[in-house]
C-alpha atoms as one frame of an Amber mdcrd trajectory, in Angstrom:
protein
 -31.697  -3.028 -69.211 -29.811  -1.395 -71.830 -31.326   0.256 -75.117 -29.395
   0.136 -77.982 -31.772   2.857 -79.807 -30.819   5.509 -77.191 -28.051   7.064
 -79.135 -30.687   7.242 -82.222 -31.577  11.153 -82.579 -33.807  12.526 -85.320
 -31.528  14.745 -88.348 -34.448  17.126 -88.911 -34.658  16.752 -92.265 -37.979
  16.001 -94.248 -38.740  12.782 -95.402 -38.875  13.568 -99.039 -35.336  14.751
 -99.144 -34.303  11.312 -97.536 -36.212   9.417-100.194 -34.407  11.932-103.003
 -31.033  10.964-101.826 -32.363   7.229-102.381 -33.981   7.961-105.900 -30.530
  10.237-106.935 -27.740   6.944-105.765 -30.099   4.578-107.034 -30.111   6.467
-110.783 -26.304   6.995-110.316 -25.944   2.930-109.837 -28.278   2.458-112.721
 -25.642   4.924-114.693 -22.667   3.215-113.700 -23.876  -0.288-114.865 -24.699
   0.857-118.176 -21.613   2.414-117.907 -19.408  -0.836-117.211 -21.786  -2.377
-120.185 -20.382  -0.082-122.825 -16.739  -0.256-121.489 -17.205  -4.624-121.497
 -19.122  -4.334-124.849 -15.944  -2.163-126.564 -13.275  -4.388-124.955 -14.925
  -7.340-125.978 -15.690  -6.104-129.832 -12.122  -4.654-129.711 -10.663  -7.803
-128.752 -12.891  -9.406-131.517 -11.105  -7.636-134.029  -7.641  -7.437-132.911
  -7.753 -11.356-133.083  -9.679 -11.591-136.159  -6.802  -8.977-137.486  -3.867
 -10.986-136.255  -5.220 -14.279-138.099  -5.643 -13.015-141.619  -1.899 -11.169
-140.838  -0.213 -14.536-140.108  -2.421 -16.313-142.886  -4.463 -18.317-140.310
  -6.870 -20.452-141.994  -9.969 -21.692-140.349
């Protein structure tokens, strides 16, 4: 029979560091979505106001 866990061999390292590496990517994710919030919230609001801008330029009633 062949074992697929044979080539599995143990990196030495604690297990609290393993679970820091978890806790540190999981709190950069967290950042980056908050991130991407801001950046949709200012397009959006930008957007807002470039249209809102153009309308009263032309005279757009409505």
């Amino acid at each position: 029979m062949n074992d697929k866990y044979k080539e599995n061999k143990p990196s030495g390292r604690p297990m609290a560091i393993r679970s820091f590496d978890s806790v540190s990517q999981n709190v950069l994710l967290q950042s980056m979505w908050i991130d991407r919030l801001i950046t949709s919230m200012y397009v959006i609001l930008s957007g807002t106001i470039i249209a809102i801008s153009l309308a009263v330029l032309f005279g757009l009633n409505g």
